[in-house]
C-alpha positions as CSV (number, residue, x, y, z in Angstrom):
1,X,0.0,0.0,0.0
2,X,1.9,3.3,-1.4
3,X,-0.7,5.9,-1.1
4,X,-4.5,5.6,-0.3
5,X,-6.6,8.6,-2.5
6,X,-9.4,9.7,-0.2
7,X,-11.6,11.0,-3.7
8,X,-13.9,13.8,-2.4
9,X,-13.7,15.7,-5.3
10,X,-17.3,17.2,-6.6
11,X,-18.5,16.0,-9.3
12,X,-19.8,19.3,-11.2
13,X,-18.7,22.9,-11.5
14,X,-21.5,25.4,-10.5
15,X,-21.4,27.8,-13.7
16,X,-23.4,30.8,-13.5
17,X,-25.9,28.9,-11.3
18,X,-26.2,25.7,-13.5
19,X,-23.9,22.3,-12.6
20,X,-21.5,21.7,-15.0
21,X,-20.8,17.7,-14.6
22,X,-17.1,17.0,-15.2
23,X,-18.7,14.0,-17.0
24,X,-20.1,15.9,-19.5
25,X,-16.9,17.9,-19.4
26,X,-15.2,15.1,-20.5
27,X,-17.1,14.3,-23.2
28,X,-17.2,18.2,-24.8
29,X,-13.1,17.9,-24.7
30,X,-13.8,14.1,-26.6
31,X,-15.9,15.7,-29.4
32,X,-14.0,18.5,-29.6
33,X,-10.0,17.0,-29.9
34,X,-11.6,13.9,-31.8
35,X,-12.6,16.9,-34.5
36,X,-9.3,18.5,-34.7
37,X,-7.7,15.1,-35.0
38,X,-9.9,14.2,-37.8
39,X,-9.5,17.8,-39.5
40,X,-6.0,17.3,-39.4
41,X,-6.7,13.2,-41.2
42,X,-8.8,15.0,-43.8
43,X,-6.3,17.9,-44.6
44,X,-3.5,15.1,-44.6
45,X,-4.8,13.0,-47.1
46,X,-6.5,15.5,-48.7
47,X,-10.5,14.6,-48.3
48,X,-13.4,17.3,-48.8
49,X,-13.3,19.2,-45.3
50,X,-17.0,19.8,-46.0
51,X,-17.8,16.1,-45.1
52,X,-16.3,17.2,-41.5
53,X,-19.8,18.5,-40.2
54,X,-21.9,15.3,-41.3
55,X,-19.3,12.9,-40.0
56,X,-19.3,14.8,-36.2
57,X,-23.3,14.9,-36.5
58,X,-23.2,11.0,-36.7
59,X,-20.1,10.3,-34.3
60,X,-22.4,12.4,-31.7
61,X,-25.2,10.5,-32.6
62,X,-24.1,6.8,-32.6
63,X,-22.2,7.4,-29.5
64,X,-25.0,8.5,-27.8
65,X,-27.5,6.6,-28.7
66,X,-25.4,3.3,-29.3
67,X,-23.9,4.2,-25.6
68,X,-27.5,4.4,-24.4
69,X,-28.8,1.3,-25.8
70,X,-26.0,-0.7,-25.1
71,X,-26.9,-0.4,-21.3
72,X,-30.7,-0.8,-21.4
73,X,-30.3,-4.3,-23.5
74,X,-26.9,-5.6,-22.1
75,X,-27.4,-4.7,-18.8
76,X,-30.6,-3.4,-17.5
77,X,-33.6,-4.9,-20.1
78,X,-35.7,-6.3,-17.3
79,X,-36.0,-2.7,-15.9
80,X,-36.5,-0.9,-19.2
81,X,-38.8,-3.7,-20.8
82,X,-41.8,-2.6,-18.7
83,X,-41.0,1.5,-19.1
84,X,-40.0,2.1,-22.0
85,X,-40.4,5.9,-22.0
86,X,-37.4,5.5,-19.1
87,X,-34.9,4.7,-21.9
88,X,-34.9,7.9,-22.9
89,X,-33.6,10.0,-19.3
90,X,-30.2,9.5,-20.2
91,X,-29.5,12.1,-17.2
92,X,-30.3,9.6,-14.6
93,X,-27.5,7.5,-15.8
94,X,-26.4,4.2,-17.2
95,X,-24.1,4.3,-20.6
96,X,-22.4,1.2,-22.0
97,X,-18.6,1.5,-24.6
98,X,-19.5,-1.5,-25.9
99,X,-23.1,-0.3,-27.5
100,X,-21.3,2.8,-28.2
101,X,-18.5,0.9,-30.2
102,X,-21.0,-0.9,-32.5
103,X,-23.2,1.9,-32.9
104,X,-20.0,4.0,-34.4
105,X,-19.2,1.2,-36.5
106,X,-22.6,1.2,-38.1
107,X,-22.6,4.5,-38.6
108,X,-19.4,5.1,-40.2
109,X,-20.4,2.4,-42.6
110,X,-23.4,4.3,-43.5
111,X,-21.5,7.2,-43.6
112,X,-18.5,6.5,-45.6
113,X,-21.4,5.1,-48.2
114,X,-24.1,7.6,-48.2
115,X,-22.4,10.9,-47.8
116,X,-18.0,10.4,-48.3
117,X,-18.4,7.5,-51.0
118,X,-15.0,6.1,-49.3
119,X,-14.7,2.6,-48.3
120,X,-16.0,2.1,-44.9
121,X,-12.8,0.6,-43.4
122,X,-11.0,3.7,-44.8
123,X,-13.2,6.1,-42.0
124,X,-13.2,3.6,-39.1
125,X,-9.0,3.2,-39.7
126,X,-8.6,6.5,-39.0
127,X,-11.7,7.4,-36.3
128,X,-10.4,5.0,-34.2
129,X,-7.6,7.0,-33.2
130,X,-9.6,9.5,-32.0
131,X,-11.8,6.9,-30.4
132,X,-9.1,5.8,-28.7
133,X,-8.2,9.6,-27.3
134,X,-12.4,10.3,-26.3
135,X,-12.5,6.5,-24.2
136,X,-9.7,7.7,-22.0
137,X,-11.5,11.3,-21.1
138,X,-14.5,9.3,-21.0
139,X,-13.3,7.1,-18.1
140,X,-11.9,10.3,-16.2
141,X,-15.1,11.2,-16.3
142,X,-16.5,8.0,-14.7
143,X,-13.6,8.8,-12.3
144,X,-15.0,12.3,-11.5
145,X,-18.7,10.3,-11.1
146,X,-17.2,7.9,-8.4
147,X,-19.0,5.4,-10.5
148,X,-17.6,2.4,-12.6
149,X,-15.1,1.7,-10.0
150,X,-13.0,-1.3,-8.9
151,X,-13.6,-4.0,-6.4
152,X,-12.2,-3.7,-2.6
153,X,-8.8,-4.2,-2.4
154,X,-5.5,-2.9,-0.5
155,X,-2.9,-2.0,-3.5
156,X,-0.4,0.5,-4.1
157,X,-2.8,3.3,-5.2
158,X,-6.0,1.9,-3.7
159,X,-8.9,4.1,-3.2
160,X,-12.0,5.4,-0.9
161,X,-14.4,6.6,-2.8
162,X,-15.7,9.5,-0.3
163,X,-17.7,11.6,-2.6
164,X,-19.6,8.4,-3.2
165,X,-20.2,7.9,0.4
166,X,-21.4,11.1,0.8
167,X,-24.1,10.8,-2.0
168,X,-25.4,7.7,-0.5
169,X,-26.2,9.1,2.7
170,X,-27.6,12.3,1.4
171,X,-30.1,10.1,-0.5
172,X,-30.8,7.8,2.1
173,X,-31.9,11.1,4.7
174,X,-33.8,12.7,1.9
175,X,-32.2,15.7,2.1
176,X,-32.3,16.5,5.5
177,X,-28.1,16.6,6.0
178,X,-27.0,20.5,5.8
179,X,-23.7,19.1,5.5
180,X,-21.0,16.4,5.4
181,X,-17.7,16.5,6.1
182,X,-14.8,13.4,6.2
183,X,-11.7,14.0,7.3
184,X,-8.7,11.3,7.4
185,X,-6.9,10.6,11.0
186,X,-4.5,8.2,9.6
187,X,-5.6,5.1,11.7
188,X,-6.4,1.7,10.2
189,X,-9.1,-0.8,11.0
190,X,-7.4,-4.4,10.3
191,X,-8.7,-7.9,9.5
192,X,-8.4,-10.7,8.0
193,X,-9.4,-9.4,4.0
194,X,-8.6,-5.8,4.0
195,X,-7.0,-3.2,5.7
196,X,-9.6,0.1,6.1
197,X,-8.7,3.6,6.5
198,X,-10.4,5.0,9.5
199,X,-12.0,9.1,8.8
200,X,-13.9,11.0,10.8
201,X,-17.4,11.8,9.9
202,X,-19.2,15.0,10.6
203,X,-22.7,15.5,10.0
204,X,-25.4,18.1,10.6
205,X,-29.1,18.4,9.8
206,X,-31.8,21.0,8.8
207,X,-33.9,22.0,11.6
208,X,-32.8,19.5,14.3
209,X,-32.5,19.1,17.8
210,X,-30.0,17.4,20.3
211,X,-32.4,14.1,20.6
212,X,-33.6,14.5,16.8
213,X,-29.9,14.4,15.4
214,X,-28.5,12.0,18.1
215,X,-31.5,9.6,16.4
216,X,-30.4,10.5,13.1
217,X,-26.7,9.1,13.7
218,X,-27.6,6.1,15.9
219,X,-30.4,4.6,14.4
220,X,-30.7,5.8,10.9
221,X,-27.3,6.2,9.7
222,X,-26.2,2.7,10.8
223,X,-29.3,1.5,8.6
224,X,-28.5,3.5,5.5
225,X,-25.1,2.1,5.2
226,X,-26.5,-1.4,6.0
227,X,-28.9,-0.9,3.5
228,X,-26.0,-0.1,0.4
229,X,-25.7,-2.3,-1.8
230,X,-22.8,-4.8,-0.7
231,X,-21.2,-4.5,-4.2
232,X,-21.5,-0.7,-3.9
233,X,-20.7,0.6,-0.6
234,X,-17.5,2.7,0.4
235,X,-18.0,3.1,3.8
236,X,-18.5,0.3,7.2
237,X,-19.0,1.0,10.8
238,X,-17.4,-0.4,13.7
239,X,-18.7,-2.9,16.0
240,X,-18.8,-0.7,18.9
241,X,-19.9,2.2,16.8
242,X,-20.5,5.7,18.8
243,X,-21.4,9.1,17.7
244,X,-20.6,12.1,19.4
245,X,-23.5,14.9,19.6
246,X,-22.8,18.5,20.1
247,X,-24.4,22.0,19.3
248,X,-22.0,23.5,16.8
249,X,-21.2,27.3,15.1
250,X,-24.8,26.5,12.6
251,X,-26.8,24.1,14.3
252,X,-26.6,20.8,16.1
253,X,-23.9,18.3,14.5
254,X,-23.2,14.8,15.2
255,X,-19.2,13.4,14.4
256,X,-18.3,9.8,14.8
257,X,-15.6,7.2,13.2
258,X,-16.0,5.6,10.4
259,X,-13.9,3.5,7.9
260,X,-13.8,3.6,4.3
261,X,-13.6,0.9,2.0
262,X,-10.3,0.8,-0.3
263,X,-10.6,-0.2,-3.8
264,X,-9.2,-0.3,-7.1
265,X,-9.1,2.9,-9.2
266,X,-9.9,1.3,-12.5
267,X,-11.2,4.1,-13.9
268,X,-7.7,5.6,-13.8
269,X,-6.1,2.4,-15.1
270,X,-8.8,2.0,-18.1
271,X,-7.6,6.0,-19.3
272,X,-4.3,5.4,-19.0
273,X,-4.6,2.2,-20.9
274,X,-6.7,4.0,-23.7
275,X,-4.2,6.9,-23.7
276,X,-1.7,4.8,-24.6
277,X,-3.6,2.2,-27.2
278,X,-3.9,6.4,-28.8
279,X,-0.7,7.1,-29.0
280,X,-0.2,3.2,-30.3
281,X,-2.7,3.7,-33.3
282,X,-1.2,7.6,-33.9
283,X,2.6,6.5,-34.3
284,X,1.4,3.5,-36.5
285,X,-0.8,5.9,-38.8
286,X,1.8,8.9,-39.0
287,X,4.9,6.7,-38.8
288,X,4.3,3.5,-40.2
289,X,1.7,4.3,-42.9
290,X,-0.7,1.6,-41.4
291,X,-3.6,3.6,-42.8
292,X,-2.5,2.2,-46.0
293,X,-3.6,-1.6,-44.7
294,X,-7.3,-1.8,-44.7
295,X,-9.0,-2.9,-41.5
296,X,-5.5,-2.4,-40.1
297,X,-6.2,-0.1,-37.6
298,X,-9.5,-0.7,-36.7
299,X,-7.9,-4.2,-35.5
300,X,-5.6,-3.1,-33.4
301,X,-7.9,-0.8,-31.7
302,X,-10.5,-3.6,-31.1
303,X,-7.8,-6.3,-30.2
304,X,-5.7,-3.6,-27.8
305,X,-8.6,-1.7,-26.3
306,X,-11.3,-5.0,-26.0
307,X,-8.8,-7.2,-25.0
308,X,-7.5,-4.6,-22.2
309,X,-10.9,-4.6,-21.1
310,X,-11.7,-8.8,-20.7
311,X,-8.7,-7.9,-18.3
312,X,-9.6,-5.1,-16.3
313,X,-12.7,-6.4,-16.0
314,X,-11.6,-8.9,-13.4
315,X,-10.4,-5.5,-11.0
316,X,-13.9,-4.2,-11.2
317,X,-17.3,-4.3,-9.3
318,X,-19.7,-5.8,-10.7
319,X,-22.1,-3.0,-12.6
320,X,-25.9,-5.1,-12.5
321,X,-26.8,-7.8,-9.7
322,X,-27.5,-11.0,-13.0
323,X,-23.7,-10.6,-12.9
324,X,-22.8,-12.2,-9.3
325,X,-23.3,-15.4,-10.1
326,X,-21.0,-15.4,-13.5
327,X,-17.8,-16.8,-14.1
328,X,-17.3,-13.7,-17.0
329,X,-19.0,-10.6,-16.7
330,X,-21.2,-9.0,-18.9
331,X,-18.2,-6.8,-20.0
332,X,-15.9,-9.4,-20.9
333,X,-18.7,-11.6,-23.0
334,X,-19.1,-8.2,-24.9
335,X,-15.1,-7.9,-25.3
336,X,-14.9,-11.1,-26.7
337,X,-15.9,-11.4,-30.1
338,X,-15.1,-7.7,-30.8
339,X,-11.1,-8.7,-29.9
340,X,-11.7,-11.5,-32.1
341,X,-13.2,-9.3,-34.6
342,X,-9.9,-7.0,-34.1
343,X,-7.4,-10.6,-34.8
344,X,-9.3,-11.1,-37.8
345,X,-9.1,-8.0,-39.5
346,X,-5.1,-7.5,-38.4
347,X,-4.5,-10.9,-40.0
348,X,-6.2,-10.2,-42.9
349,X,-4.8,-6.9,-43.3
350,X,-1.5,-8.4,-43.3
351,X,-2.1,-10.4,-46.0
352,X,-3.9,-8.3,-48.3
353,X,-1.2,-5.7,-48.3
C-alpha cells in the first residue's frame, strides 16, 4: 500500500448557477480534440473538409444513442422492458462503450457510403484514433462520477471513494443533511481481507434538535449504510460504533468514526490504458503508414482496447446484480468477439497488403 486517495472531489462545477458535470466535461473535450484530430486526417490526405460537419453529426449520434442502448439491453432490459419511455432520461445515468463501439461502426459504414463514398474501413482506420483519445476522457469522467469503480482491495494506489459515500447518505436522509464533512486521521481498521482507512465523519441536519440528530446518527445512519448495496458501498462501521452529539457554530452536529472501503481505481487504469492504445494507433498511422492496410487499424484498436478490457474487468465491481453469479461478466462476454473481430481484421490486413 503506497498511497490511499481519499476522492472527495465534486463532481460538477457550479457555472453561472447551472452544474456543470465534469462527465459531461469530458465528453465536450472528446468531441472536440476527436474533431481536430480528424480535421488534421482529412487535410492530410487531402478529403473534402465539407464532409467534417456530417461525419461529427453522426459520431455524436451513434455514441449517444449506441452508448445508451447498449446499457438498457446488455445490462438493465428487465427494468427498461416494462418502461419504456425510461430509456430515454439518459441524465439519470447508465451508458455502455460496448453499444457505443458498435453503434459508431454502423454509422461510419453508412456514412462513408451515403455521404463520403469512401470505403468504410477507410473512415473507421482513421476514427479509431480519436476513439481511442475520447474513451480515455470518458473514463476520467466515470472517475469524477465515483462510479464504474473497482472492487475492494488494498494496493499501491488503492482508493475510498468519499464523494460516493457522501451521496449515499444524502439520499438515504432525503435531504435532511445541511452538511458532510470526512476527514482522514491516519488510523487503520485491520482484518483478516482488508485493511480500512479510518476518517472522521461530521454530519449536521436541517432543523434539528440534540435528541432529533443524536437519532439520526444512531439509528438511521447505521441502517443507511447497511442498506448499500454490498457490491456498492464505500464506507462500514465499527462494531462498537458511537457518535458524538454536540451543538455547533450553525446548528446541532453529530461526528463519529468511520472507515472507508479501499478499492481499485480502475477508472484511472482504463484512461491510461486508452491513452496509450492512442498514441499506439497515432505512431502507426503517422509513422508506419498503417492507414494504407485496410482494416489495419480498426484491429488493433478492437484487439488492444477490448482485450485490455476482458482484463480489467476482473479489478472491477460488478455493474448489475445478473452478474454475481458469472464466471465472466457482462463486460468481458461483450469484449470477446469484438477482440476476435480485431485478430481477424489484423490478420487479414497483413495479408492483403
Amino acid at each position: 500500500m503506497l498511497a490511499t486517495i481519499f476522492w472527495d472531489f465534486p463532481n460538477h462545477i457550479p457555472l453561472f448557477g447551472f452544474e456543470l458535470r465534469f462527465y459531461s466535461l469530458m465528453f465536450i473535450i472528446s468531441f472536440v480534440l476527436g474533431q481536430y484530430g480528424m480535421q488534421y486526417v482529412f487535410k492530410r490526405e487531402n478529403i473534402n473538409p465539407k464532409l467534417m460537419d456530417s461525419l461529427v453529426y453522426w459520431m455524436i449520434g451513434a455514441t449517444i444513442v449506441g452508448a445508451r442502448l447498449g446499457h438498457v439491453f446488455f445490462y438493465d432490459w428487465d427494468k427498461y422492458k416494462d418502461n419504456l419511455g425510461d430509456i430515454f432520461k439518459v441524465w439519470e445515468g447508465g451508458l455502455a462503450s460496448h453499444g457505443a463501439a458498435i453503434a459508431i461502426v454502423v454509422a461510419m459504414i453508412y456514412w462513408s457510403r451515403k455521404y463520403a463514398k469512401i470505403h468504410p474501413l477507410w473512415t473507421l482506420d482513421r476514427i479509431v484514433i480519436v476513439v481511442a483519445l475520447a474513451a480515455g476522457f470518458i473514463r476520467m469522467g466515470n472517475w469524477f462520477n465515483s462510479e464504474i469503480y473497482g472492487a475492494p482491495a488494498n494496493s499501491t494506489f488503492e482508493t475510498v471513494f468519499v464523494e460516493d459515500a457522501a451521496q449515499s447518505i444524502r439520499r438515504g436522509f432525503a435531504g435532511q443533511v445541511k452538511s458532510i464533512e470526512f476527514q482522514k486521521t491516519g488510523a487503520t481498521l485491520e482484518t483478516d481481507s482488508l485493511t480500512y482507512p479510518e476518517m472522521d465523519l461530521t454530519i449536521s441536519f436541517h432543523q434539528s434538535n440534540e435528541t432529533q440528530t443524536l437519532q439520526y446518527v444512531t439509528t438511521y445512519l447505521p441502517e443507511i449504510i447497511k442498506l448499500q448495496s454490498p457490491d456498492n458501498k464505500n464506507l462500514i462501521l465499527s462494531d462498537d460504533f458511537k457518535s458524538e452529539v454536540y451543538e455547533g457554530a450553525d446548528g446541532w452536529e453529530a461526528s463519529m468514526k468511520v472507515f472507508g472501503i479501499p478499492r481499485y481505481p480502475t477508472q484511472l487504469f482504463e484512461a491510461g490504458a486508452y491513452w496509450i492504445i492512442f498514441l499506439i494507433l497515432t505512431l502507426l498511422y503517422l509513422k508506419r503508414s498503417a492507414g494504407d492496410k485496410r482494416g489495419f487499424l480498426l484491429g488493433v484498436f478492437l484487439t488492444l482496447l477490448f482485450g485490455f478490457r476482458f482484463f480489467i474487468e476482473y479489478y472491477k465491481e460488478i455493474q448489475v446484480s445478473f452478474e454475481a453469479g458469472m464466471n465472466l461478466n457482462m463486460g468481458q462476454w461483450l469484449s470477446i468477439p469484438l477482440a476476435g473481430l480485431g485478430l481477424f481484421l489484423i490478420i487479414r490486413a497483413q495479408k492483403t497488403a
